[in-house]
C-alpha positions in Angstrom: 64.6 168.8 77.3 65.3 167.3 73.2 63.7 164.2 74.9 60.5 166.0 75.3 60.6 167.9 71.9 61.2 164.6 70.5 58.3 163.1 72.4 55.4 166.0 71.1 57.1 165.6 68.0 56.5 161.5 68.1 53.3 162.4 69.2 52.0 164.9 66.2 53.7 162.6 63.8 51.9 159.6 64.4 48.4 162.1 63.5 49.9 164.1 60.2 48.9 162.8 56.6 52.3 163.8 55.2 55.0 161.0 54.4 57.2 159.7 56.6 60.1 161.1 54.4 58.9 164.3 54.8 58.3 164.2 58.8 61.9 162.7 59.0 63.6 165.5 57.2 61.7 168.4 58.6 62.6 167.2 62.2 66.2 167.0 61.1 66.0 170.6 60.2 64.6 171.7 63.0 67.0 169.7 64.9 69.7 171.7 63.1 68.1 175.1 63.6 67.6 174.1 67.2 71.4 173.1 67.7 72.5 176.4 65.4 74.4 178.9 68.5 73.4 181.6 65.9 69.8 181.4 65.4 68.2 183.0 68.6 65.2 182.9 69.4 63.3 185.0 71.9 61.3 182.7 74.7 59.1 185.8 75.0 58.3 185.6 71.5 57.8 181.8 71.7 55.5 182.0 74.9 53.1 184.4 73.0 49.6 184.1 72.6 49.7 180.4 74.2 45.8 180.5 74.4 45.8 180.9 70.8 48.7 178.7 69.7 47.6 175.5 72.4 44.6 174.6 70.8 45.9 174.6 67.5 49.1 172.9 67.9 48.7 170.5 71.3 45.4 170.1 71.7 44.8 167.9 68.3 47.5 165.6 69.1 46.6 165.0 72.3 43.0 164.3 71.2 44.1 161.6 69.3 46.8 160.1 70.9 43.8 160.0 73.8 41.6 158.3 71.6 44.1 155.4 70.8 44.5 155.3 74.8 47.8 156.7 74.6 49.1 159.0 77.4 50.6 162.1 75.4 53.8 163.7 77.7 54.8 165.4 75.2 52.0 167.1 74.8 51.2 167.1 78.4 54.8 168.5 79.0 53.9 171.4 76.7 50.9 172.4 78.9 52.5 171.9 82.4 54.8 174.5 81.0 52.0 177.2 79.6 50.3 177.3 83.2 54.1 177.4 85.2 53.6 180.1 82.2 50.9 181.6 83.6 51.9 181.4 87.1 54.9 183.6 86.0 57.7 182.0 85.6 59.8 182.8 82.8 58.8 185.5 80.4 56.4 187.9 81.1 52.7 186.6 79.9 52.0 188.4 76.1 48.8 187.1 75.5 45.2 189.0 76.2 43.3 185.7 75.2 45.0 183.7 78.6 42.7 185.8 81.6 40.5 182.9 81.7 43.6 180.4 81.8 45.4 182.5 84.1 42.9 182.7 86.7 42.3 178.7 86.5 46.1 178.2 87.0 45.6 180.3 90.0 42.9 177.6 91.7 44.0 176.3 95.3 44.9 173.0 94.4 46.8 171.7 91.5 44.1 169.0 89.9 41.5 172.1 89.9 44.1 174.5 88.2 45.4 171.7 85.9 41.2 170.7 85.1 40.2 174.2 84.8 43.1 175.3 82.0 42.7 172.4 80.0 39.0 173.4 79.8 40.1 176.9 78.4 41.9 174.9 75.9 39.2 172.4 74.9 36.0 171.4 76.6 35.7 168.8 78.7 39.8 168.1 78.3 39.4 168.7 82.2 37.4 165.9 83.0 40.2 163.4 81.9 41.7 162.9 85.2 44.9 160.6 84.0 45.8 163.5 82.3 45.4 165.9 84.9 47.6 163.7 86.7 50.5 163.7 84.2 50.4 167.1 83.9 51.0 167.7 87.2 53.5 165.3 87.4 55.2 167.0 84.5 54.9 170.6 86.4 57.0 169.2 89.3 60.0 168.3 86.5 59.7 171.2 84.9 59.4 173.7 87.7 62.8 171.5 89.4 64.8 172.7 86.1 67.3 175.3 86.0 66.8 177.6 83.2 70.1 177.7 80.7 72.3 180.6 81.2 
């Protein structure tokens, strides 16, 4: 999983006005915090309002790294794992904004789920079928991964 931390994380950076200093050293700290066995941190908590915290932190950084015809796992990893979300793995869904988003994950087949939560998230995000594609792609990793005990 650091892999695909570090590949959202490449993917934000390359769109962020602050120095490259600055990005360097607050991924090293949150490195750290990450690796620290005494800071806990509730998934719950994390998964939270997911409708509201998607289109504010993935949704921009996969706009652009779309523009500059990059394909954006990271960030595409990040939303394969909101609708397995939604779908109910994991924690238990804390978040009255998803209804809409839940009942798109819900669709029959996966490139309709896939097309009709990315539209929750931005409009016409659904349209852009090589990222549908990834994302499904990335829901079959994640959904094959054994939570950590």
């Amino acid at each position: 999983m650091p892999i695909l931390v570090e590949a959202l994380w490449d993917e934000s950076c390359r769109h962020l006005t602050l120095p490259a200093d600055t990005l360097v050293d607050n991924r090293a700290v949150l490195l750290q915090r990450f690796a620290n066995p005494r800071v806990r941190d509730q998934l719950s908590r994390i998964a939270a309002d997911g409708s509201v915290k998607l289109p504010v932190r993935i949704v921009p950084p996969l706009l652009a790294e779309r523009a500059d015809g990059q394909m954006p796992v990271g960030c595409a990893t990040a939303i394969a794992a909101w609708i397995l979300h939604l779908r109910g793995h994991g924690a238990p869904i804390k978040d009255p904004g998803a209804d809409r988003a839940r009942t798109a994950a819900e669709a029959a087949d996966e490139p309709s789920a896939v097309s009709g939560v990315l539209e929750t998230l931005h409009s016409g995000l659904g349209e852009d079928r090589a990222l549908v594609r990834v994302i499904i792609e990335q829901m079959g990793a994640l959904a094959s991964v054994q939570p950590a005990s």
